[in-house]
C-alpha positions as CSV (number, residue, x, y, z in Angstrom):
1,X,10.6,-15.7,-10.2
2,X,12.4,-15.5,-7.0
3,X,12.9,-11.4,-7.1
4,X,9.2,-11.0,-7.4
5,X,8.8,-13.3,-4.6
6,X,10.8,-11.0,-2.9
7,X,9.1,-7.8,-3.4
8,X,5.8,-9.6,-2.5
9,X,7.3,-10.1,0.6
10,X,8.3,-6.7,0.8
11,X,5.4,-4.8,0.1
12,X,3.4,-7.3,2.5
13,X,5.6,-6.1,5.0
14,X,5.0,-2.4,4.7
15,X,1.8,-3.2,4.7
16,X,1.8,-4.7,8.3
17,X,4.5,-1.7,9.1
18,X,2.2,1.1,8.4
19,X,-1.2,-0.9,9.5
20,X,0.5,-1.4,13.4
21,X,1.9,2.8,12.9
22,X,-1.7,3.7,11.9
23,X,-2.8,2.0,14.9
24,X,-0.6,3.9,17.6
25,X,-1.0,7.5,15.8
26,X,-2.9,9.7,18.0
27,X,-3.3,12.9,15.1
28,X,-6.2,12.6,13.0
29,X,-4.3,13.7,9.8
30,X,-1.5,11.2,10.4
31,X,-3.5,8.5,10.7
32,X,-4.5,9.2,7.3
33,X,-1.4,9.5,6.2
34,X,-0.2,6.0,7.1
35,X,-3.9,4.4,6.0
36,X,-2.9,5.9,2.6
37,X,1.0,4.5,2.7
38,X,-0.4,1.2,4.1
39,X,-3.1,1.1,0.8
40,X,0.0,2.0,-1.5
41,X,1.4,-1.0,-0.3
42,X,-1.6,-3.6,0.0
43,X,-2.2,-2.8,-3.7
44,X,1.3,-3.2,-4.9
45,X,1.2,-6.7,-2.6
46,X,-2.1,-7.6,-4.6
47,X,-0.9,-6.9,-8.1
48,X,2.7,-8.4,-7.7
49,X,0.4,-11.6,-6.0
50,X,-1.8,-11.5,-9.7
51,X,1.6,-10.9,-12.0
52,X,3.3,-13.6,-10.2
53,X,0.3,-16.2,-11.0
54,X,1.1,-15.8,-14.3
55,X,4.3,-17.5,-14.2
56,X,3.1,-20.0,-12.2
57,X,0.1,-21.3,-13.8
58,X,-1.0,-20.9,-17.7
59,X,-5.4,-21.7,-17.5
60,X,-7.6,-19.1,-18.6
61,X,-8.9,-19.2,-15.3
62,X,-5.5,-18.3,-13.9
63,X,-5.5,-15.1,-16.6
64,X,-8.7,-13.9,-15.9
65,X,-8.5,-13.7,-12.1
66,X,-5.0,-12.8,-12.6
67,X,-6.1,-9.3,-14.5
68,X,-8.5,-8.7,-11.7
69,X,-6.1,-9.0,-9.5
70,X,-3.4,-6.8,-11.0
71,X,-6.3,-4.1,-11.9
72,X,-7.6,-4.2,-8.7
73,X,-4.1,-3.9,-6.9
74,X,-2.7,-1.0,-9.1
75,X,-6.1,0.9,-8.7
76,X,-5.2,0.4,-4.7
77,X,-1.5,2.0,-5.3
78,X,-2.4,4.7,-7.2
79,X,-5.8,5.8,-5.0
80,X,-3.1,5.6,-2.3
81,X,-0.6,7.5,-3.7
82,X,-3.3,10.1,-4.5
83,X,-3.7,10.4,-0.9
84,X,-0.5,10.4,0.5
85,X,0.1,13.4,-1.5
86,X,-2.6,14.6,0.1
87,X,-2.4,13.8,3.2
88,X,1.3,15.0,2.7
89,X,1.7,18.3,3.4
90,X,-1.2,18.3,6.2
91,X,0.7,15.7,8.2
92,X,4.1,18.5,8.0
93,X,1.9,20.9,9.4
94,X,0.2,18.6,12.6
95,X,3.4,17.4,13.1
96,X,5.0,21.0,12.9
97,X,2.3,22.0,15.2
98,X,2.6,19.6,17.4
99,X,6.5,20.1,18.6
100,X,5.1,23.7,19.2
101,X,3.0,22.3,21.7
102,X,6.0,20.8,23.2
């Protein structure tokens, strides 16, 4: 399936995009924020990853490390999605706070 190729690419992408913005935020809270976005999209990357080995291989092997993989990945996306909202509303404020400052 090309188009989930192509949204595994995608979400491995954000992933490296909000790893390098976690890595030069200086604000505590925004860090968090972007660890939680970059978690929403390591998940979504490792379930897509599982549901794409489905259509690539048929063993029971394949299904069972498959499930994991899609359980595993979707529990990612939603813990991170539970954070960013959040983190959400804090990171407003820092930020808010922050152009007061100068």
């Amino acid at each position: 399936m090309p188009a989930l190729v192509i949204f595994i690419i995608f979400s491995f992408s954000f992933y490296v995009y909000y790893k390098i913005r976690y890595v030069r935020a200086r604000r505590p809270i925004e860090r968090q924020f972007f660890s939680a976005k970059s978690s929403m999209a390591l998940g979504l990357f490792v379930a897509l990853f599982g549901i794409n080995q489905l259509f690539l291989y048929s063993t029971t092997v394949t299904y069972i490390v498959s499930a994991i993989f899609i359980a595993l990945g979707f529990g990612s996306a939603w813990a991170g999605y539970r954070a960013y909202r959040h983190y959400l509303p804090q990171a407003v404020k820092e930020a808010e706070e922050a152009a007061k400052r100068l």
